[in-house]
C-alpha positions as a Markdown table, in Angstrom:
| # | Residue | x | y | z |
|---|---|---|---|---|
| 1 | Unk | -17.7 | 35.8 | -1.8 |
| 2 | Unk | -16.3 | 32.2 | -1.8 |
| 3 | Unk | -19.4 | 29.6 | -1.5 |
| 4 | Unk | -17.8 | 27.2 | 1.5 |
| 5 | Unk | -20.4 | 24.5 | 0.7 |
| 6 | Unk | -19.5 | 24.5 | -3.0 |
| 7 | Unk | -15.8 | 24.1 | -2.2 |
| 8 | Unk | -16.6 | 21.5 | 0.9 |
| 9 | Unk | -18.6 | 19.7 | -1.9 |
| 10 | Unk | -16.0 | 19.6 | -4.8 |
| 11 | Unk | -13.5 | 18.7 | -1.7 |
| 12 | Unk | -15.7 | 15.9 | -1.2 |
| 13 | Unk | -16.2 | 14.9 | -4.9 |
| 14 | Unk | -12.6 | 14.6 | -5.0 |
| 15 | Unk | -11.6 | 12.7 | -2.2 |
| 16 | Unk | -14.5 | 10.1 | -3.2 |
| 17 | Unk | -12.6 | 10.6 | -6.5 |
| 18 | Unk | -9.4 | 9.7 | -5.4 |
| 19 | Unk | -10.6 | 7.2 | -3.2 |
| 20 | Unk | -12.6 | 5.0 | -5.2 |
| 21 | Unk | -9.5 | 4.9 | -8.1 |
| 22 | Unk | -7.4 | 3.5 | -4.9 |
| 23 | Unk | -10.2 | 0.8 | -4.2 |
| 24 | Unk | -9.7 | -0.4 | -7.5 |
| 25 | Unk | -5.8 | -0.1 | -7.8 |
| 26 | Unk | -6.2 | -2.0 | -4.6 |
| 27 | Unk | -8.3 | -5.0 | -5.5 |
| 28 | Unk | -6.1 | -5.4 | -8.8 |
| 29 | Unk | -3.4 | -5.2 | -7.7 |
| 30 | Unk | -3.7 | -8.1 | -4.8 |
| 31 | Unk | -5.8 | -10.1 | -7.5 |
| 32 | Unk | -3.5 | -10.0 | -9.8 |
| 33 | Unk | -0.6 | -10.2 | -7.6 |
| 34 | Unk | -2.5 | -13.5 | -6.8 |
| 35 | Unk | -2.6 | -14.8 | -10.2 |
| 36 | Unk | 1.0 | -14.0 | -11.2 |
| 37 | Unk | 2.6 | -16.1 | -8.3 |
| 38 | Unk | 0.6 | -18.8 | -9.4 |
| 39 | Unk | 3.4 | -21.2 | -10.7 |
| 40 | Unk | 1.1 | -23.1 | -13.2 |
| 41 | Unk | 1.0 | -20.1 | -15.6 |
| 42 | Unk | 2.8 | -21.7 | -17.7 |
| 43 | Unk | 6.9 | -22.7 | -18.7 |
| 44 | Unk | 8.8 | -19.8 | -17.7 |
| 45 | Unk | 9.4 | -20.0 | -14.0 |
| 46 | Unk | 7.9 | -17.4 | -11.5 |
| 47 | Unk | 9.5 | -13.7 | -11.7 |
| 48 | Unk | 11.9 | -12.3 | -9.0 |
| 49 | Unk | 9.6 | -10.3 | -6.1 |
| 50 | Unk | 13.2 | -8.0 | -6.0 |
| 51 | Unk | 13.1 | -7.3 | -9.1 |
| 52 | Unk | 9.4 | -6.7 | -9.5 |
| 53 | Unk | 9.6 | -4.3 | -6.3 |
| 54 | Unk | 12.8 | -2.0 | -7.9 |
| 55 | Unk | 11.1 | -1.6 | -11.4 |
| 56 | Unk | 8.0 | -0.2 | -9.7 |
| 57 | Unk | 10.1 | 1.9 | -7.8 |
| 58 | Unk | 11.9 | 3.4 | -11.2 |
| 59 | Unk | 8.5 | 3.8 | -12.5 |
| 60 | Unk | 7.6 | 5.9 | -9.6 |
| 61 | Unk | 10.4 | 8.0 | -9.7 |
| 62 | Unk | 10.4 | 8.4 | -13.6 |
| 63 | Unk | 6.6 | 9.6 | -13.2 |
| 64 | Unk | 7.7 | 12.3 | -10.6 |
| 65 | Unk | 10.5 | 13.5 | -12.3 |
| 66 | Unk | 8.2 | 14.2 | -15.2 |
| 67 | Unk | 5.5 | 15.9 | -13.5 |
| 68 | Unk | 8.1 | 18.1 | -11.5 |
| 69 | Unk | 9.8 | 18.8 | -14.8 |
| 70 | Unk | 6.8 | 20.0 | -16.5 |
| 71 | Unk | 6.1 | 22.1 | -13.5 |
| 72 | Unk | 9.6 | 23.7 | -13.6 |
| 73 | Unk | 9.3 | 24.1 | -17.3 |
| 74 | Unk | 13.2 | 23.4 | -18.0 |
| 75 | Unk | 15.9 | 20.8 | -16.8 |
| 76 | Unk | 17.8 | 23.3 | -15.1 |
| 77 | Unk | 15.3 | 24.6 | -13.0 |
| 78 | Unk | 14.1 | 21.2 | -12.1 |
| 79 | Unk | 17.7 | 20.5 | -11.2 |
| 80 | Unk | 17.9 | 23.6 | -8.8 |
| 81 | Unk | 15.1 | 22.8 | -7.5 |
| 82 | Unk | 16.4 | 19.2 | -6.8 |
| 83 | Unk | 19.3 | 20.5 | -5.3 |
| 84 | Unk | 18.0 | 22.5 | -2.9 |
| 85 | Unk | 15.4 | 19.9 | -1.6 |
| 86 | Unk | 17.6 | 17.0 | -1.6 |
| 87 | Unk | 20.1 | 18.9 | 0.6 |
| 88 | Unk | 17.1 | 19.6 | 3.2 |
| 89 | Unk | 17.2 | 17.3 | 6.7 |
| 90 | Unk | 13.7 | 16.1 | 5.5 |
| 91 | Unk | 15.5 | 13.6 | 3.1 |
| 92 | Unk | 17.1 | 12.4 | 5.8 |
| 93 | Unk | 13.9 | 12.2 | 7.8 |
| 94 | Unk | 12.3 | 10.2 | 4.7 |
| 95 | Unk | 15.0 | 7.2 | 4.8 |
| 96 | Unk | 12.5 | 5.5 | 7.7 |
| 97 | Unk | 9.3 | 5.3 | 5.8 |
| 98 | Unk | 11.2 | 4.4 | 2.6 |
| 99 | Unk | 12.7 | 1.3 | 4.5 |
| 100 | Unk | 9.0 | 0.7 | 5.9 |
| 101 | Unk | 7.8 | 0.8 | 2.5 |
| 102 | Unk | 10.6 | -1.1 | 0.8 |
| 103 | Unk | 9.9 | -4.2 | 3.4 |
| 104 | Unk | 6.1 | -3.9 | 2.9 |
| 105 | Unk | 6.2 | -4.0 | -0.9 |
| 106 | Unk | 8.3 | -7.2 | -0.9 |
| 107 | Unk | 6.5 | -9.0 | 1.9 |
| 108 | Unk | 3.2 | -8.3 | 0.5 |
| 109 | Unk | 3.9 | -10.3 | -2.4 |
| 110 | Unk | 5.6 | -13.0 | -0.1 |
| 111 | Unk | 2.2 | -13.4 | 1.3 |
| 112 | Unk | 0.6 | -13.6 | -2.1 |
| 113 | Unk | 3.1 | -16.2 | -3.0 |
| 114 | Unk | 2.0 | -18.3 | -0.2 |
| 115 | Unk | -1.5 | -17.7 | 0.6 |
| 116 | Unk | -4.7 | -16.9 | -0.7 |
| 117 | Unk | -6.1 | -12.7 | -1.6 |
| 118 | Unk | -8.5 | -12.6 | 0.4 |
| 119 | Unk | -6.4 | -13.9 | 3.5 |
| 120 | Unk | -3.6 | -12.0 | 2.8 |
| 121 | Unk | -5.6 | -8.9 | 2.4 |
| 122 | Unk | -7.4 | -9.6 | 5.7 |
| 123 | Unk | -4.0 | -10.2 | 7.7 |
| 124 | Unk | -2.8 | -6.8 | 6.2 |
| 125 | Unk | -5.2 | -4.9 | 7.8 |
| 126 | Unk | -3.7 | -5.0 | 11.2 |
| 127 | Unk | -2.3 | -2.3 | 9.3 |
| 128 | Unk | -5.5 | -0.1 | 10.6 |
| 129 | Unk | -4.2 | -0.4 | 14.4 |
| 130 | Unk | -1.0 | 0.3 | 13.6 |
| 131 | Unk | -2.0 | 3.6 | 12.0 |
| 132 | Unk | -4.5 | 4.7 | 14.8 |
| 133 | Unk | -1.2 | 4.0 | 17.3 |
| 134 | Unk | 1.3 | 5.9 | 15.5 |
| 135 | Unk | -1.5 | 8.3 | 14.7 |
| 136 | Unk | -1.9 | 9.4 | 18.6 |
| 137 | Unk | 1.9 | 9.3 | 19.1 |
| 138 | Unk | 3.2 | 11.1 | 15.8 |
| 139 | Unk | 0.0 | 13.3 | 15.0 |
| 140 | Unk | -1.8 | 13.6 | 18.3 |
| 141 | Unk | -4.7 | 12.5 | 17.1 |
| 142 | Unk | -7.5 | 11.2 | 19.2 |
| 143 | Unk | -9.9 | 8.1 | 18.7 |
| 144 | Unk | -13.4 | 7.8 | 19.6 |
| 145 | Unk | -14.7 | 4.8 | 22.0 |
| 146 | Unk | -16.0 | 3.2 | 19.0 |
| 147 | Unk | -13.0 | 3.4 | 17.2 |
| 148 | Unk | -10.9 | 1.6 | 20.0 |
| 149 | Unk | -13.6 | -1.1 | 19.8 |
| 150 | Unk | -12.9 | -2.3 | 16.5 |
| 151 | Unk | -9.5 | -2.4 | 16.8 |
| 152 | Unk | -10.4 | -5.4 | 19.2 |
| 153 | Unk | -12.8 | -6.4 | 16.5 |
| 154 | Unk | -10.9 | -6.1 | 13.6 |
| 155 | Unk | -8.4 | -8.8 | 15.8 |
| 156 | Unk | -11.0 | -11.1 | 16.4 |
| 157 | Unk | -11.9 | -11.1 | 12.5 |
| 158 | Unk | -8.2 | -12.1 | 11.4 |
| 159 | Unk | -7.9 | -14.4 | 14.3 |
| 160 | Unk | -11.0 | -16.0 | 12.4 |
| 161 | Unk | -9.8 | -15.7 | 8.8 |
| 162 | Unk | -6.5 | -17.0 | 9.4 |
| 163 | Unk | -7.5 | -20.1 | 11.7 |
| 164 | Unk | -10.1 | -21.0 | 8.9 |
| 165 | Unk | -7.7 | -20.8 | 6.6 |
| 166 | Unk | -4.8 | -23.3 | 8.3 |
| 167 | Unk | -7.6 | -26.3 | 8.4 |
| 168 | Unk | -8.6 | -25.5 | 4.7 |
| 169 | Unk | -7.2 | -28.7 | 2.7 |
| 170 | Unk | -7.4 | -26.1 | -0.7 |
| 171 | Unk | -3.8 | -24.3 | -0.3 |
| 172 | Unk | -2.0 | -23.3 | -3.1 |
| 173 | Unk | 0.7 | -25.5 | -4.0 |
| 174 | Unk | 4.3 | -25.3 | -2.1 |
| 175 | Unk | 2.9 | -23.0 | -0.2 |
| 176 | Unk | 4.1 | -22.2 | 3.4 |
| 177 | Unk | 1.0 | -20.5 | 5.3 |
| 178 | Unk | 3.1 | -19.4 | 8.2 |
| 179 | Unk | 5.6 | -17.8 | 6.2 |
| 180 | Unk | 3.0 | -16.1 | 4.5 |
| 181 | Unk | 1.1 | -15.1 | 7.3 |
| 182 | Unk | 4.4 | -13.8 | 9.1 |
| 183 | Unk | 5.1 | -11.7 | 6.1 |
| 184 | Unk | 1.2 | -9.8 | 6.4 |
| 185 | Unk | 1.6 | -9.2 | 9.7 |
| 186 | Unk | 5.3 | -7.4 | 9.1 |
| 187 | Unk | 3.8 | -5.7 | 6.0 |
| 188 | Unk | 0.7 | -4.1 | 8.4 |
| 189 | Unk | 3.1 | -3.2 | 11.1 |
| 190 | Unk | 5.5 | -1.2 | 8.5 |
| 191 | Unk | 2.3 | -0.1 | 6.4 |
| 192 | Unk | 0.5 | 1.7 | 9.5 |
| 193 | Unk | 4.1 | 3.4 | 11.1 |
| 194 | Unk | 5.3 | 4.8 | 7.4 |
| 195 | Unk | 1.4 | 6.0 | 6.0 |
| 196 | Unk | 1.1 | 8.0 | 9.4 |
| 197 | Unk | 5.0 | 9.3 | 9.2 |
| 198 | Unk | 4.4 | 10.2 | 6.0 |
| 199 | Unk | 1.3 | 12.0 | 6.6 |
| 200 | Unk | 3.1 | 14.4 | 9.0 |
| 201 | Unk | 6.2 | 14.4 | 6.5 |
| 202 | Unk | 3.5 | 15.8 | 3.7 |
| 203 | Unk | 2.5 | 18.9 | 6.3 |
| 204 | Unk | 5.7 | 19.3 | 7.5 |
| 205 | Unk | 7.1 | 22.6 | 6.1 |
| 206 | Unk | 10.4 | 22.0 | 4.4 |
| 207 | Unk | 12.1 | 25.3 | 6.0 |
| 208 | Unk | 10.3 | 27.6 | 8.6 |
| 209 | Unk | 7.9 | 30.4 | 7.2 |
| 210 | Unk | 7.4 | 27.9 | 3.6 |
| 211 | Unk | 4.9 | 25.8 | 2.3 |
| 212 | Unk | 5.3 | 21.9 | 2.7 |
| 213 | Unk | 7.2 | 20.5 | -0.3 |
| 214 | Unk | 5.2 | 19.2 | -3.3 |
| 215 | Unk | 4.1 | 15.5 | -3.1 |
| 216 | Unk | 6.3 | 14.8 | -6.1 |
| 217 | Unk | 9.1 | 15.9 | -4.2 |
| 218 | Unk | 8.6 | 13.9 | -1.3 |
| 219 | Unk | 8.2 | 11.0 | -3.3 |
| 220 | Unk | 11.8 | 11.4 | -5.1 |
| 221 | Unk | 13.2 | 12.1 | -1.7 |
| 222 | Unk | 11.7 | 8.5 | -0.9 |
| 223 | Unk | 13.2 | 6.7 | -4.0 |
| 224 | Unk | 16.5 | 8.3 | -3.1 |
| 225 | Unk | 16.5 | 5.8 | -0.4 |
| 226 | Unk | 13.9 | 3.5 | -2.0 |
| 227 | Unk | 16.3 | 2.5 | -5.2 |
| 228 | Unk | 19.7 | 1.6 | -3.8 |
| 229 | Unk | 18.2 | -0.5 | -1.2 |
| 230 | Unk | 16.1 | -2.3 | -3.4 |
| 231 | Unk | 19.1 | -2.9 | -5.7 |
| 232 | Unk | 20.9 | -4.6 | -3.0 |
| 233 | Unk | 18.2 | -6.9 | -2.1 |
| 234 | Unk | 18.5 | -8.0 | -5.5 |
| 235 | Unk | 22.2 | -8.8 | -5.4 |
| 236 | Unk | 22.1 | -10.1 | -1.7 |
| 237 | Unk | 18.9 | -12.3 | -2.4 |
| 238 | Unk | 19.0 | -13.1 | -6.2 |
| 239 | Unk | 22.1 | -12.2 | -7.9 |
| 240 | Unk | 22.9 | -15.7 | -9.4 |
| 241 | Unk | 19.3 | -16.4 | -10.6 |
| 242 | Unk | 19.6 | -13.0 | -13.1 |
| 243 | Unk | 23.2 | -13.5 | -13.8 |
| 244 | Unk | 22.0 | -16.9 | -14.7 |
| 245 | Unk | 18.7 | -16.0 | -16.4 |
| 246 | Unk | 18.6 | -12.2 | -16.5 |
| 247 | Unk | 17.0 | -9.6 | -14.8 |
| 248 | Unk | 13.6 | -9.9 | -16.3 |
| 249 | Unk | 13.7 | -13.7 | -15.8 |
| 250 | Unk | 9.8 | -14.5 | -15.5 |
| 251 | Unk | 8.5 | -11.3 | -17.1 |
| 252 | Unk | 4.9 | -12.2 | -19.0 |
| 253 | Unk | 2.5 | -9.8 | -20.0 |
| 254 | Unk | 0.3 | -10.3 | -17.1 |
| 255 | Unk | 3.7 | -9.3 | -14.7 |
| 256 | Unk | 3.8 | -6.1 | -17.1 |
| 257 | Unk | 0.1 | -5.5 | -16.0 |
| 258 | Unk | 0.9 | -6.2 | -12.6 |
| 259 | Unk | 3.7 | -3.3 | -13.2 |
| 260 | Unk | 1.7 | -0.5 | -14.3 |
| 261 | Unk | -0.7 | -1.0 | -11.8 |
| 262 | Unk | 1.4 | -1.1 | -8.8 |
| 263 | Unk | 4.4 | 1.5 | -9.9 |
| 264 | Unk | 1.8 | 4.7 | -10.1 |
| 265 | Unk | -0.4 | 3.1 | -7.8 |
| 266 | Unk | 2.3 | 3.9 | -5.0 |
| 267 | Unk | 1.9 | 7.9 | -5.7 |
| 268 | Unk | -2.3 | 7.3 | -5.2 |
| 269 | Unk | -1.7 | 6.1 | -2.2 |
| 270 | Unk | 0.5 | 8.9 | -1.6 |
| 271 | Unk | -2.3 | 11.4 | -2.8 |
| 272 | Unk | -4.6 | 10.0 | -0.7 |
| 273 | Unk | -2.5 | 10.4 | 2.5 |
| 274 | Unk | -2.1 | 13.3 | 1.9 |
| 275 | Unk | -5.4 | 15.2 | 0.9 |
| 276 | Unk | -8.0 | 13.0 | 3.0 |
| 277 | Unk | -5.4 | 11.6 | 5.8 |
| 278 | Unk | -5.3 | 7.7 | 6.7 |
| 279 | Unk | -8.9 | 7.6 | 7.7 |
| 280 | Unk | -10.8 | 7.1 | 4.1 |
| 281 | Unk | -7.6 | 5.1 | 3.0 |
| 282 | Unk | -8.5 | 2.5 | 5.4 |
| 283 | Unk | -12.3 | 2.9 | 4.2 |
| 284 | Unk | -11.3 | 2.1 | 0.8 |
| 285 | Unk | -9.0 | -0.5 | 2.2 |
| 286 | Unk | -12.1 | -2.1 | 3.8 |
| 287 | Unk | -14.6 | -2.0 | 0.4 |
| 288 | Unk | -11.2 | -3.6 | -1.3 |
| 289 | Unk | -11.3 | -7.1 | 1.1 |
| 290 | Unk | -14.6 | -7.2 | 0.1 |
| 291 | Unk | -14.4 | -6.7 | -3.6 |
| 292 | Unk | -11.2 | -9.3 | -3.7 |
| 293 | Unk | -12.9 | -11.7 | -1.5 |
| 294 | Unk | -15.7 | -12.1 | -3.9 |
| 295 | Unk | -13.8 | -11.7 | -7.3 |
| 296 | Unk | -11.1 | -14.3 | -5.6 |
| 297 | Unk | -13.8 | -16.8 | -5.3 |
| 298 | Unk | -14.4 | -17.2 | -8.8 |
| 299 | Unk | -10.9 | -16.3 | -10.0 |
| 300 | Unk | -8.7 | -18.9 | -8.3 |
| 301 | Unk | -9.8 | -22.9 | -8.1 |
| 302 | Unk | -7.4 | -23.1 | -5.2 |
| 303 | Unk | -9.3 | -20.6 | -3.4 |
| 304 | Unk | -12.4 | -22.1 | -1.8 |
| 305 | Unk | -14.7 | -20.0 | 0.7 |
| 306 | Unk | -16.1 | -21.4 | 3.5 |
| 307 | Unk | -18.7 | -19.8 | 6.2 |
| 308 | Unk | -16.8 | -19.0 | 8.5 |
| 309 | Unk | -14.3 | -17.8 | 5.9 |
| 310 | Unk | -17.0 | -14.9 | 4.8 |
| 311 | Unk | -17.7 | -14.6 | 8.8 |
| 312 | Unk | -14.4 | -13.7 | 9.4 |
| 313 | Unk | -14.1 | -11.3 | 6.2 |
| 314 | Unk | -17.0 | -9.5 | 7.4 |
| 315 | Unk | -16.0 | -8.8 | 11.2 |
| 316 | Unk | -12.8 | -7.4 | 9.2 |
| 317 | Unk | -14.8 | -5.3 | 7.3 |
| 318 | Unk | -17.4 | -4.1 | 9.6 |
| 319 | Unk | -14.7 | -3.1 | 12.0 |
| 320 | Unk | -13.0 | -1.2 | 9.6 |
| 321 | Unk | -16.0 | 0.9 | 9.0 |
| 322 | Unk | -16.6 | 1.2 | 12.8 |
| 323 | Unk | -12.7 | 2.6 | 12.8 |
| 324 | Unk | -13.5 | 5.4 | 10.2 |
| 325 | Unk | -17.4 | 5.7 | 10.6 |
| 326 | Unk | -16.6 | 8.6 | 13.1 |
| 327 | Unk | -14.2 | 10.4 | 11.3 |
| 328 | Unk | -16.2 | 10.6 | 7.4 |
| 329 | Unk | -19.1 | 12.2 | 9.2 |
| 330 | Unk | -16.9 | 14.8 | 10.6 |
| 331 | Unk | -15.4 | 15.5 | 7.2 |
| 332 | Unk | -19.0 | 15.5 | 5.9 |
| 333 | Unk | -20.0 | 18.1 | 8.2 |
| 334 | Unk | -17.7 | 20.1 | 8.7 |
């Protein structure tokens, strides 16, 4: 006889689990992010986003080939497997979130490059009301009252974090606030359509009467568009900057952190999606602006909190919890 409240409880162990490792891949990887644009790191000039974005995407790739291989046990069965999968119309399907995610991972760091963490981590989680609309019209999900209230809230707290921000007199240097702000608000937009599409794409059987494919798979089905697009940003936007000064022009140890953090942190994400839905990723998401905000604050000297800086932060946040309040307690009890 199967104990349901021992399995609901490891269910929820993991989840917390899985969740908590993406609140920390989060606030690292925008922190960091942060630091590595900074142009006063030193001689060597600032590495290409492009590039930054297409090695992270190799990584990604690399790590699910490996994990499918071992699961095959053998090259050629990998390869059949491959085959048949690749040929499937859900490929095709998975060329829209790729593009979605391809354009988020290179305006995300266009908004590090031009604002502060903690704004740009506030402005990119519009992302939330994107999700809870392509939720209802892709997944037929339904809100609570509460739920559609802090969407309105969650708007008024990045209305507040971005006008404090314009009149603070402690921007980064060269920066362009608009630009960087544009860029967040594109990155949420993509981020909520392609977490939701790819939610249904990860329940989506690949043939009628079989299981969904394996999350490994989806993800190389992704990098099939992921990589070729990515490698024509780079020769559209910066070909003669790394025929000039190479591919890895701008490279340092800290970029390399910045690499392994972000290239397997784009399967958590994944995981996450897929096992507990968009809900507790926008929970962790919420816990993250807080965790950056605070860490930013001692991290940067160009960063400089004000009151109504931390106000703003904290309508964010409170309205993020008010978005997934209702739906942890019904995972809790159900």
């Amino acid at each position: 006889m199967i104990d349901v409240k021992q399995c609901n409880l490891k269910e929820n162990v993991f989840i917390l689990g899985i969740c908590g490792t993406l609140v920390a891949q989060f606030v690292a990887m925008f922190v960091l992010g942060r630091f590595t644009r900074e142009p006063s790191l030193g001689s060597k000039p600032v590495y290409l986003t492009s590039v930054f974005v297409l090695v992270c995407e190799l990584i990604k790739i690399a790590i699910c080939l490996m994990v499918e291989l071992a699961k095959q046990g053998g090259v050629s069965r990998l390869l059949s497997v491959l085959r048949v999968e690749i040929l499937k119309k859900d490929t095709l399907f998975l060329g829209l979130p790729s593009v979605c995610y391809i354009a988020q991972n290179n305006l995300v760091l266009v908004a590090l490059s031009n604002l502060s963490a903690p704004f740009a981590m506030a402005i990119y989680q519009l992302k939330t009301i994107g999700a809870a609309f392509w939720s209802v019209v892709l997944l037929g999900k339904t809100f609570k009252l509460i739920q559609w209230v802090s969407f309105f809230t969650l708007v008024l707290g990045v209305v507040v974090v971005m006008d404090q921000e314009k009149s603070s007199s402690t921007m980064p240097l060269h920066a362009n606030p608009l630009l960087g702000e544009l860029a967040a608000v594109v990155a949420s937009l993509t981020s909520g359509f392609a977490s939701v599409f790819l939610e249904m794409m990860f329940h989506r059987p690949s043939a009628p009467g079989q299981s969904p494919a394996s999350l490994w798979i989806r993800n190389i089905q992704l990098g099939l568009y992921a990589i070729p697009i990515q490698t024509l940003v780079v020769y559209q936007h910066d070909y003669d900057v790394v025929l000039r000064d190479g591919l890895f022009r701008g490279f340092q140890f800290s970029t390399l952190a910045l690499v392994a953090i972000q290239g397997p942190g784009g399967l958590l994400v994944a995981v996450v999606i897929k096992y507990a839905g968009n809900m507790p990723k926008a929970f962790s998401t919420a816990i993250g602006v807080v965790l950056t905000t605070f860490i930013s604050a001692y991290a940067f000297a160009s960063f400089s909190p004000t009151t109504m800086f931390w106000v703003g932060v904290g309508i964010v946040t409170v309205s993020t919890l008010l978005y997934t309040t209702p739906t942890i307690a019904h995972f809790h009890t159900r």
